[in-house]
TITORTI-19718 format. One line per 5 residues: number of its first residue (from 1); their letters; for each residue x, y, z of C-alpha. Coordinates in Angstrom, 3 decimals. Layout:
<rs>
NUM) A) X Y Z ~ ...
</rs>
This chain:
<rs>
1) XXXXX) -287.490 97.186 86.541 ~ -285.626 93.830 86.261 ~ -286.807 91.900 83.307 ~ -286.236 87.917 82.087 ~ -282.852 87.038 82.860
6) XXXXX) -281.303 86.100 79.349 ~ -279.429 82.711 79.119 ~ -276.284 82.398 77.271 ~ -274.638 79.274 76.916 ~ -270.947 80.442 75.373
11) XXXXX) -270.130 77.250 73.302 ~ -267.042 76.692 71.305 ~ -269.008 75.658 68.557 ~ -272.348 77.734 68.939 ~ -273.796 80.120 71.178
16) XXXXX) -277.217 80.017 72.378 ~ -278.411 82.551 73.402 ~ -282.521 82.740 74.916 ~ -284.451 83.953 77.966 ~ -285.094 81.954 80.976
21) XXXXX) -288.502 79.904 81.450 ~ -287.958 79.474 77.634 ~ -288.031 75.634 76.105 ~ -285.713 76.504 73.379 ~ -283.417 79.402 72.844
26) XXXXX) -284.208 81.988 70.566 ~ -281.034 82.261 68.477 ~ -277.845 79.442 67.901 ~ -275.011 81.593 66.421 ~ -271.672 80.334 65.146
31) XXXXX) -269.219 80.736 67.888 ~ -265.645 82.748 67.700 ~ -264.393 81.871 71.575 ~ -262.489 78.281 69.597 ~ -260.574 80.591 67.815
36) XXXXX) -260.054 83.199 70.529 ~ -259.229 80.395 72.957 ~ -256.065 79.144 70.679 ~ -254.876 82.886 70.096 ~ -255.458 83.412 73.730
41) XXXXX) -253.197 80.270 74.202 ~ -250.533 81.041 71.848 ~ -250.311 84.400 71.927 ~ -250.778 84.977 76.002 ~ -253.762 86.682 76.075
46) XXXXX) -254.821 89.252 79.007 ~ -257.843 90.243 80.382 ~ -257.644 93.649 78.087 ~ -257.974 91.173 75.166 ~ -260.466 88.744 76.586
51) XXXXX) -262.448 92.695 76.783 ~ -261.976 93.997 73.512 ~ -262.913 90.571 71.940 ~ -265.894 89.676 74.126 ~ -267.557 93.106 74.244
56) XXXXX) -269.080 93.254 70.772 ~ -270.122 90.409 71.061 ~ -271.700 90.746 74.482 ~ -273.290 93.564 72.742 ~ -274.434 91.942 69.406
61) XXXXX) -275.872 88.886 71.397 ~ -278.199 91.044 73.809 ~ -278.821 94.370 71.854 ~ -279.229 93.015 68.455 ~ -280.088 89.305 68.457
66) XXXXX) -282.282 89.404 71.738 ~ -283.325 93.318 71.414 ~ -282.497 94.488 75.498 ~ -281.426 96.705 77.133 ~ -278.627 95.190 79.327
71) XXXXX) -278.960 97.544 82.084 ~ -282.805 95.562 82.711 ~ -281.975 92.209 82.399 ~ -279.297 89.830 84.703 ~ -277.347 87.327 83.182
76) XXXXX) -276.796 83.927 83.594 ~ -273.245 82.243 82.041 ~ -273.284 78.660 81.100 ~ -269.610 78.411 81.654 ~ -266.915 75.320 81.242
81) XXXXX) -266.056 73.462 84.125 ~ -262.272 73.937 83.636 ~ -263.154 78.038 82.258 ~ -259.603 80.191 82.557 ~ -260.184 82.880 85.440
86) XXXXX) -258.867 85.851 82.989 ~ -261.603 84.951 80.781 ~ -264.520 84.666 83.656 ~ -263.147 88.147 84.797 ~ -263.905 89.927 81.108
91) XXXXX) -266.695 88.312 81.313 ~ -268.214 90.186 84.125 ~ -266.053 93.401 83.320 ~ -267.704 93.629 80.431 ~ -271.262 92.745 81.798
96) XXXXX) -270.855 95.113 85.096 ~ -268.651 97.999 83.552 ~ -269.589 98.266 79.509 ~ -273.229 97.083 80.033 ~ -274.068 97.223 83.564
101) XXXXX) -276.169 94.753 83.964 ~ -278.145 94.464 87.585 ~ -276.796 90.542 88.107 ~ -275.218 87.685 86.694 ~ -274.717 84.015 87.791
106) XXXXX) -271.928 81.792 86.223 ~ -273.525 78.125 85.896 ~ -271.101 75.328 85.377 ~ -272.216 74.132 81.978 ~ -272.092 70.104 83.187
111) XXXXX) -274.401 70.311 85.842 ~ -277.151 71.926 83.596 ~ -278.191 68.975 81.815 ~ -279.585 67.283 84.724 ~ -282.367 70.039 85.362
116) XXXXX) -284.054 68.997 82.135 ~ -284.164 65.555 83.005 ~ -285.552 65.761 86.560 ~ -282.659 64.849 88.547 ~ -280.054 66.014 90.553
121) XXXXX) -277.404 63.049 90.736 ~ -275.557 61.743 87.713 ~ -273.003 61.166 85.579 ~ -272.754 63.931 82.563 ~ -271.220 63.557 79.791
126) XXXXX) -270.719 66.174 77.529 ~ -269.279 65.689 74.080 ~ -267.578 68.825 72.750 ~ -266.856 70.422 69.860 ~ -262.680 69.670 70.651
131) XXXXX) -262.949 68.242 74.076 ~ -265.629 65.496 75.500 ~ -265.931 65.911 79.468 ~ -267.302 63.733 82.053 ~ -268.752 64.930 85.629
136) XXXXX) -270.422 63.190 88.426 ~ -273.062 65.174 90.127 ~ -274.390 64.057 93.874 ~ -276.985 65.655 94.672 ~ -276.472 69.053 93.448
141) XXXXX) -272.894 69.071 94.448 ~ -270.484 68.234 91.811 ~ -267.413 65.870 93.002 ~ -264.778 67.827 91.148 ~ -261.845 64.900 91.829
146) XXXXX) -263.957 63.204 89.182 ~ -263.686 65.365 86.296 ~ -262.619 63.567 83.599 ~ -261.770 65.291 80.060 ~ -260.668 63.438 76.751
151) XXXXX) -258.869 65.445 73.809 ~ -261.681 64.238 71.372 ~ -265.116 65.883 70.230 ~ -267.288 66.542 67.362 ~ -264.267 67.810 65.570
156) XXXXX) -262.847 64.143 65.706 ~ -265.658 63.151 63.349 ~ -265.576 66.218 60.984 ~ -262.196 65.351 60.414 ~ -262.523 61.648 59.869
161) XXXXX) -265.511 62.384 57.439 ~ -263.049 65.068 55.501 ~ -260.099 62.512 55.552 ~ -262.768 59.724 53.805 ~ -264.158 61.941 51.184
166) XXXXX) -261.120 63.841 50.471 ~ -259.580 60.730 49.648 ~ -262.069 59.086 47.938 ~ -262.235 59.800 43.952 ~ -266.201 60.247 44.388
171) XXXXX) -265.359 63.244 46.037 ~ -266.074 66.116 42.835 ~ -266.652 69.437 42.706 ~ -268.460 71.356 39.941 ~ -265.650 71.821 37.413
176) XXXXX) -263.207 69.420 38.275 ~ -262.206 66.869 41.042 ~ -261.542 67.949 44.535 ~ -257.900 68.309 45.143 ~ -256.144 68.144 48.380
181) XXXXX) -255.318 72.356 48.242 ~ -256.490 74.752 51.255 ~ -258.843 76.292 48.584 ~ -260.698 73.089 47.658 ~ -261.136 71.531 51.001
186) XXXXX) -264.116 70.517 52.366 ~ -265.776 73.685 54.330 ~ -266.834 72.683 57.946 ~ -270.351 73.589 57.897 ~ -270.752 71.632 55.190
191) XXXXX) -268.996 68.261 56.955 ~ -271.185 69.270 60.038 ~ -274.559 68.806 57.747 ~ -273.413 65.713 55.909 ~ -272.786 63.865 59.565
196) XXXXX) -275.507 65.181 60.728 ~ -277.968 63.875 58.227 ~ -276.070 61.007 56.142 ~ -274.386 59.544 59.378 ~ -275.425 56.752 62.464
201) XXXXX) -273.310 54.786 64.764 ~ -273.537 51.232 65.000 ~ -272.539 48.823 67.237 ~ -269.537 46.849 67.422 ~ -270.854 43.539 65.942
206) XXXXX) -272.922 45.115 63.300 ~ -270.233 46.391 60.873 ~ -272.055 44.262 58.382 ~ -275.165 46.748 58.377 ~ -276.823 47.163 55.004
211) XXXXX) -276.074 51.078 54.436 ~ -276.732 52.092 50.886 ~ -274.464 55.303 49.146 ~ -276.292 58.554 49.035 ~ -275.888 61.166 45.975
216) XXXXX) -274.944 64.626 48.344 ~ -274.817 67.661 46.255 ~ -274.933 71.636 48.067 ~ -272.688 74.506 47.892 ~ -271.298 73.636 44.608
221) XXXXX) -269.790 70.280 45.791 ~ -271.141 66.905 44.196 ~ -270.363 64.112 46.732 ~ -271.203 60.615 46.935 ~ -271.586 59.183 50.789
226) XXXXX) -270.009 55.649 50.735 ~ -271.625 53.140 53.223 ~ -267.734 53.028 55.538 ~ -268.394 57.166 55.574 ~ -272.085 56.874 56.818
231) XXXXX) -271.536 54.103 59.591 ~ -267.441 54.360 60.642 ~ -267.728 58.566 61.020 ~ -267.863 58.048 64.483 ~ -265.312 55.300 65.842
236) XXXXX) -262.566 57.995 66.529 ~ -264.456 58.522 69.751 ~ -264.432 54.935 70.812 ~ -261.163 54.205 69.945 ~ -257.715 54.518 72.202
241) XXXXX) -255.971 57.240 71.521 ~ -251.550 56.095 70.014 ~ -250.241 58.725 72.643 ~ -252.057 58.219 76.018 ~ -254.948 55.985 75.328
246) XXXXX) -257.320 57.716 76.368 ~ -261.014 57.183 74.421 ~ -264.758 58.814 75.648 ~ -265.262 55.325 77.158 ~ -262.321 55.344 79.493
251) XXXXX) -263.078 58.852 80.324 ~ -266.442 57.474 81.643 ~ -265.199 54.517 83.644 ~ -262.185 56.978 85.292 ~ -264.729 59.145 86.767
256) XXXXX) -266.955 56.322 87.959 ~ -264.142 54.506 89.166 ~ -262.908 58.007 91.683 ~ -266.519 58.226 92.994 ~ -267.089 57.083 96.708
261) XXXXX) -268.417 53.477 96.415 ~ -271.933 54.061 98.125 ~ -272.834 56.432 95.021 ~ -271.307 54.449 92.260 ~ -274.579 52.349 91.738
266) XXXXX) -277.044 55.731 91.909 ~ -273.988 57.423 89.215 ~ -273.790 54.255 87.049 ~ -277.840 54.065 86.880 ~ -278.024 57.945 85.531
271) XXXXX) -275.723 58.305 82.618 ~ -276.905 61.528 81.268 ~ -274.852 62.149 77.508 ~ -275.356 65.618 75.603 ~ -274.146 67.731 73.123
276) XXXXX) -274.574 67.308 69.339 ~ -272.551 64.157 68.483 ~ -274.763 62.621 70.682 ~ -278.217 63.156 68.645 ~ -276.369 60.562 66.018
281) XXXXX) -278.463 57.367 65.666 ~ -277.039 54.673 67.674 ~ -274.337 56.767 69.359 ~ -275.361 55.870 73.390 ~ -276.485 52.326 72.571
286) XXXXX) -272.779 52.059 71.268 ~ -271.097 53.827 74.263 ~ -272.812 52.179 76.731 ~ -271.187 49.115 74.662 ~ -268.311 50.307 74.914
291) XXXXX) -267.999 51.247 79.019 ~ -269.338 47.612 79.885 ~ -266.773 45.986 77.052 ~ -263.733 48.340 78.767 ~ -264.931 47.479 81.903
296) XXXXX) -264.791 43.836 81.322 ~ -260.661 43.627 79.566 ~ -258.963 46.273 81.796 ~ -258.569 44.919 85.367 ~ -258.129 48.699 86.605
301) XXXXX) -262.325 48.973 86.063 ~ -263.259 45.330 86.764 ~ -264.503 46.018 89.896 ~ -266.929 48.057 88.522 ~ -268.566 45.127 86.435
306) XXXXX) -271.128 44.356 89.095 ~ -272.704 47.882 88.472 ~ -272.198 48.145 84.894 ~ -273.360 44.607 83.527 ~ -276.611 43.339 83.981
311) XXXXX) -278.154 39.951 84.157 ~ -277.656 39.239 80.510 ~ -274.451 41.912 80.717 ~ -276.646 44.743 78.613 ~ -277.128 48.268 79.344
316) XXXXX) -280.282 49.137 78.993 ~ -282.562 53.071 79.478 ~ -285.016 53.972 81.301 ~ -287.254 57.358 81.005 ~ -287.611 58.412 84.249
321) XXXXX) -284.959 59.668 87.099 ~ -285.902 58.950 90.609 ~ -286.166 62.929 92.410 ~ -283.681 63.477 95.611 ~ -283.222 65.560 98.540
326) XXXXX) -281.572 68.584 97.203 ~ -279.175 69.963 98.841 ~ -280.355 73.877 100.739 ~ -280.110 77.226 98.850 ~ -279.582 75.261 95.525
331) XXXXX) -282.320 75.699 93.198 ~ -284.220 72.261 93.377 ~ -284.490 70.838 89.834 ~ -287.985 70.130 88.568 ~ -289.939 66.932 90.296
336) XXXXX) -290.118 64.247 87.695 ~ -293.792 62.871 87.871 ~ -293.158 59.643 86.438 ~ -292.849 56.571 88.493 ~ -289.294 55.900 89.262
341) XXXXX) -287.309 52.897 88.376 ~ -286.839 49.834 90.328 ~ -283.179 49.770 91.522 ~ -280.713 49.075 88.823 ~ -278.012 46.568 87.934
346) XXXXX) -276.586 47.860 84.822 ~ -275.220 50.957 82.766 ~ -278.351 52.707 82.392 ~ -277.987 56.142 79.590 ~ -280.875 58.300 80.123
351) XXXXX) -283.318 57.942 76.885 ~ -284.187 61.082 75.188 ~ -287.634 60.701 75.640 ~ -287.329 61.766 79.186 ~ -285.586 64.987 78.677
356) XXXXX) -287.383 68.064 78.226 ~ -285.001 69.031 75.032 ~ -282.763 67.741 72.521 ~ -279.399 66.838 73.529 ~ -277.528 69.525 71.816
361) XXXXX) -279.186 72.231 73.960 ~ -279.399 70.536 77.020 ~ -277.050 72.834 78.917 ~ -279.177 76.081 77.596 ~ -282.291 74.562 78.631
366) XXXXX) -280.746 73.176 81.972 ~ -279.495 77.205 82.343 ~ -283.221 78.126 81.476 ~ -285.053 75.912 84.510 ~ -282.658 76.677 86.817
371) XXXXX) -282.736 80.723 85.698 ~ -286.414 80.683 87.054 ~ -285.856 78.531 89.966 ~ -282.909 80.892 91.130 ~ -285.377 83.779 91.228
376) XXXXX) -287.572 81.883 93.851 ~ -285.263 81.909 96.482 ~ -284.723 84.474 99.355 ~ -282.248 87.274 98.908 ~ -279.794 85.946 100.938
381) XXXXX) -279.739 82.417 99.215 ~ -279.809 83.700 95.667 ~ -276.708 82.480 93.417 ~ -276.732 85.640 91.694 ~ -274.096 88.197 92.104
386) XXXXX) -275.213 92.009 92.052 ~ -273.609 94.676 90.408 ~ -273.556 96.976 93.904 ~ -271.579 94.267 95.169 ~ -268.978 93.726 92.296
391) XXXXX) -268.746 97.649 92.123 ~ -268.153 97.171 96.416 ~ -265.497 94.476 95.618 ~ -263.686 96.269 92.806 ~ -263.145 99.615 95.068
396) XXXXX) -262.205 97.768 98.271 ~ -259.506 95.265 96.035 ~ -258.234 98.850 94.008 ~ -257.645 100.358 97.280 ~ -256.414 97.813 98.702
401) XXXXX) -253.828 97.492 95.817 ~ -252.904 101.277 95.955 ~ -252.179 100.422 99.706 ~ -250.155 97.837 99.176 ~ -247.866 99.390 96.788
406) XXXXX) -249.556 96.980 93.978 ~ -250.745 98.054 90.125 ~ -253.009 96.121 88.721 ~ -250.884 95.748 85.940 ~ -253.421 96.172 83.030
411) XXXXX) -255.324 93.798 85.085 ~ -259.844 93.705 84.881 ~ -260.605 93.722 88.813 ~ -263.479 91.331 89.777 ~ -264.821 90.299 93.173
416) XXXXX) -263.152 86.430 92.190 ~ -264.945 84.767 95.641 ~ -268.097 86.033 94.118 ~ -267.367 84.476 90.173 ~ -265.923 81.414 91.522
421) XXXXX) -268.901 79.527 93.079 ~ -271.489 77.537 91.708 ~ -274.979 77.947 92.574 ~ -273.538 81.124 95.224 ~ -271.506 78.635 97.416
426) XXXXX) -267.794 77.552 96.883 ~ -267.090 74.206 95.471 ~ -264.671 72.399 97.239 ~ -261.796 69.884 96.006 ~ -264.355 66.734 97.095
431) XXXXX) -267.556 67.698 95.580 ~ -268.753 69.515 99.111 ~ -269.981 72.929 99.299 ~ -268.740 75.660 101.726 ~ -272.697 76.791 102.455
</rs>
């Protein structure tokens, strides 16, 4: 007997982990893959070490945090966008061979968010814990030439905040001042709680906020939150980058600007932002700032003005997405029953009132809806891939290897036509779908 299929959204940050038809998942664990990822990187990592690593803790998130038995349940991946193939195919060794689960479906993590707000067309974008990406979704189909990524994330504002306290005399701990040494810096999880509950984002002309210093004491450390700390945490994100330039705002106008023209509008009017940076107070008031401000300087985005400015050249949000045609054999996202908004001249960012979570679990939620749509569709339609046919796939591609003359080489076989679709259908180079 198949059971719930359990959601896992593999973050580089945290891992949620839930069951599907859920609001909320059950458990947000501390994630290892940002670590894995660089020794992966720098230490050429093969799909025997993508197993070894990600089997306990397949096994700790299902068996001990969400108490199943894998062989009951199918699986469905929140996965990056830009996800390395060796690590997708431990993934689902792991899942097929070690647990043998019935199914599992790998969900591109930046088309999620757009099932908890109603919709399927938008712009997504996802701030990161090192990266920030940016997607546009027509739809149901997402245009892949418009993938945009931007080498800055929540990170960029942990380290700001331990760059202003660390150099700050305020900065004490219990005993003595804090030093610059590896042993007295700043922990992360503690920088994570002090931005998250000491820190806003205002907007460009409003520097001269009243923001008053706030006493901070846990874990031993006695810190005093100056006004700059509490209201400048967050301008790493909007500023150009010494190397290339590149800033989260530019990222958004790049992938608006390689859209077709006739969606540009429909993309510009649902701007859908998640991930935890983005709960900050202020934060997509002051990025939808900054697009319309890049927009207006940079002649490579100028013709994009008309869309982004409105009659008094604000952005403005609106709670309600307008429901589409979806596309056939997707799961349909959920009808929004709202009335929809009268067609838009300006940069609108979706307000958080109308999405069903908050934005730092808007992928696992997105994962959750579109879980229990999934298992309303017809066999032959369903987005899930079966363990008979992985098990098929792996014998026909091992003897078709011993035939060849080939080894695998140390090498986790994987049916990689079934692991590298979206939704069950191939994604193609311009957003189509091979149904």
């Amino acid at each position: 007997m198949v059971k719930d299929t359990v959601v896992l959204d593999l973050g580089s940050a945290i891992i949620k982990c839930g069951f599907a038809g859920e609001s909320s998942p059950r458990h947000l664990l501390p994630s290892p893959l940002d670590d894995w990822s660089r020794q992966a990187a720098s230490r050429g990592w093969g799909s025997e070490e993508w197993t070894q690593s990600l089997g306990p803790l397949l096994v700790r998130l299902l068996v001990h945090c969400l108490h199943v038995r894998p062989s009951e349940n199918k699986v469905l991946i929140c996965e990056p966008l830009a996800g390395s193939t060796t690590f997708r195919e431990a993934l689902a060794y792991v899942l097929f061979q070690w647990l043998r689960v019935p199914a599992i479906v790998m969900a591109p993590s930046l088309e999620m968010p757009l099932y908890t707000a109603g919709a399927e067309t938008g712009l997504v974008v996802d701030v990161g814990f090192r990266e920030s990406h940016v997607l546009a979704v027509v739809f149901g189909r997402p245009l892949l030439h418009t993938y945009a990524v931007v080498g800055m994330g929540a990170l960029t504002l942990l380290d700001r905040a331990r760059e202003l306290l660390e150099s700050a005399a305020t900065a004490k701990k219990e005993g003595g001042c804090l030093s610059g040494q590896r042993g007295d810096r700043l922990p992360l999880e503690l920088l994570q709680d002090i931005v998250m509950r000491a820190c806003f984002v205002v907007g460009k002309e409003d520097f001269q906020v009243d923001a008053e210093p706030i006493a901070y004491e846990e874990k031993g450390f006695k810190l005093t939150l100056t006004p700059e700390l509490r209201t400048t945490v967050a301008e790493g994100l909007f500023a150009e980058s010494v190397d290339d330039g590149e800033s989260l705002p530019i990222a958004v106008l790049e992938c608006l600007r390689r859209c077709p023209r006739d969606v540009r509008r429909l993309l510009a009017s649902h701007v859908l932002v998640s991930g935890g940076v983005a709960m900050l107070p202020g934060f997509c008031p002051r990025l939808a700032e900054e697009v319309q401000q890049r927009a207006r300087v940079r002649v490579r985005y100028q013709e994009l003005c008309p869309l982004l400015l409105g009659h008094q050249g604000t952005s403005r949000a609106h709670e309600a997405l307008a429901p589409s045609a979806h596309a056939p054999s997707i799961p349909p996202p959920p009808t929004s029953s709202r009335a929809s908004p009268p067609s838009p001249s300006a940069l609108c960012l979706v307000a958080g009132a109308a999405l069903l979570a908050p934005r730092n679990v808007l992928a696992w939620v997105g994962g959750s809806i579109y879980a229990v749509l999934a298992e309303t569709l017809p066999a032959d339609a369903s987005p899930f891939l079966f363990r008979g046919s992985y098990m098929t796939a792996v014998s026909t591609r091992g003897r078709s290897s011993q035939d060849s003359g080939e080894g695998q080489g140390g090498r986790v076989p994987v049916l990689q036509e079934g692991l590298s679709t979206a939704g069950g259908r191939d994604v193609l180079s311009d957003g189509s779908r091979d149904v």
